[in-house]
C-alpha positions in Angstrom: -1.9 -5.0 11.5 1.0 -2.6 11.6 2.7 0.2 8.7 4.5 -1.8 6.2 2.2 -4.8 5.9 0.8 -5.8 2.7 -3.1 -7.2 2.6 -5.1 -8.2 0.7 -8.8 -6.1 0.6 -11.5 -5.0 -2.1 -10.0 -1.8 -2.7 -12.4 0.8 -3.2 -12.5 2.1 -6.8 -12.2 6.0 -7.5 -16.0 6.3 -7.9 -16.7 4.5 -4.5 -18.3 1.1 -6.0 -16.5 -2.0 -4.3 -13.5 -3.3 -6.1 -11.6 -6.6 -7.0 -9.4 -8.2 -4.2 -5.9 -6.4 -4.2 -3.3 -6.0 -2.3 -2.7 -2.9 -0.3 -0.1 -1.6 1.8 -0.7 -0.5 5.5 1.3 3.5 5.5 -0.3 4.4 8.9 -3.0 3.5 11.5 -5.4 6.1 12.5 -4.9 7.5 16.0 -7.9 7.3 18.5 -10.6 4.6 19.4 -11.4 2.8 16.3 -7.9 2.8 14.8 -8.5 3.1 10.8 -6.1 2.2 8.5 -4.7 4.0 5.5 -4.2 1.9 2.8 -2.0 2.3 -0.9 -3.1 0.3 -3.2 -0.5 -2.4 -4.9 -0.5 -3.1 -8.6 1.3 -5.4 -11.1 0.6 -3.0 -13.8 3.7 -1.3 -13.2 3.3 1.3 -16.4 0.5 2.9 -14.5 2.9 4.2 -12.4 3.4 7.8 -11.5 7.4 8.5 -11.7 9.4 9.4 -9.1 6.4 9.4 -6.6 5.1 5.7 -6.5 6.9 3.0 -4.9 8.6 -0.2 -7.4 8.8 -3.2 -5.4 11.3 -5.2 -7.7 11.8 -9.1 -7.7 15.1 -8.6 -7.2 14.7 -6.5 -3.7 16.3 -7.9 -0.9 12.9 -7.6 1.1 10.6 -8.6 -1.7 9.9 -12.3 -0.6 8.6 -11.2 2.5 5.8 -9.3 0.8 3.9 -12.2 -0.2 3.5 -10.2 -3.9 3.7 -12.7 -6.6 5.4 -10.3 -9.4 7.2 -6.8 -9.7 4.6 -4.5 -8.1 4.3 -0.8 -7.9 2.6 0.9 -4.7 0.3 3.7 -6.0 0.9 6.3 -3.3 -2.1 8.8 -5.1 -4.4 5.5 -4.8 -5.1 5.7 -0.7 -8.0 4.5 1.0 -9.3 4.8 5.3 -10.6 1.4 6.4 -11.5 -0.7 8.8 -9.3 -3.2 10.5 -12.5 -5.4 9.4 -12.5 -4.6 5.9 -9.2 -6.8 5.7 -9.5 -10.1 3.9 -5.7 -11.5 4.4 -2.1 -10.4 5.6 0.1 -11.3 2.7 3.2 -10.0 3.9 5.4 -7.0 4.6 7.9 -4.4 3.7 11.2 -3.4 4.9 11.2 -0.2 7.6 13.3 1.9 5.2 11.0 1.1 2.2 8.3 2.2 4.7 10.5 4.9 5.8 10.6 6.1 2.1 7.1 6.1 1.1 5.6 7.8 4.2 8.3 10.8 3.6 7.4 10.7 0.0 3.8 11.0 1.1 4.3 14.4 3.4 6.4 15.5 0.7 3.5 15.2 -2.1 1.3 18.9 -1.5 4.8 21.0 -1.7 5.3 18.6 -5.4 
């Protein structure tokens, strides 16, 4: 696993209780000996969306058929999640470096929001 892939997990919900299989995105890999990942959870329910903060991954993007996502998608950047490498059903796909790029500035950018 590496920043910018997209997987496929049980996302935790926000009360903790195990969630449906969902695609996620990989923003960052925790430093140190057991290497966490920090997850963003992908949806298809694009009106959920928070504006200007989360991510739209369009159809019509030139690095959308590398994500494996079936439909237009919108990464939920408040939705985050630490995991285990382990936790990981599947690697669907990935994203481009500046999409990447993008969302992880958006994401140091969100307390000063």
């Amino acid at each position: 696993m590496k920043p910018g892939d997209i997987v496929l997990i049980r996302f935790p919900q926000a009360d903790l209780q195990a969630g449906k299989l969902r695609p996620a995105l990989v923003v960052a890999i925790a430093p140190g000996r057991h290497a966490d990942l920090l997850l963003s959870l992908i949806s298809s329910r694009t009106y959920q969306a928070a504006p200007k903060f989360d991510e739209f991954i369009e159809s019509t993007d030139a690095d959308f058929a590398g994500t494996g996502l079936k439909a237009r998608s919108v990464v939920r950047l408040a939705r985050l999640a630490s995991v285990e490498t382990s936790a990981i059903n599947a690697r669907l796909g990935t994203i481009s470096p500046q999409r990447l790029q993008q969302i992880t500035e958006r994401l140091a950018d969100w307390p000063r929001k």
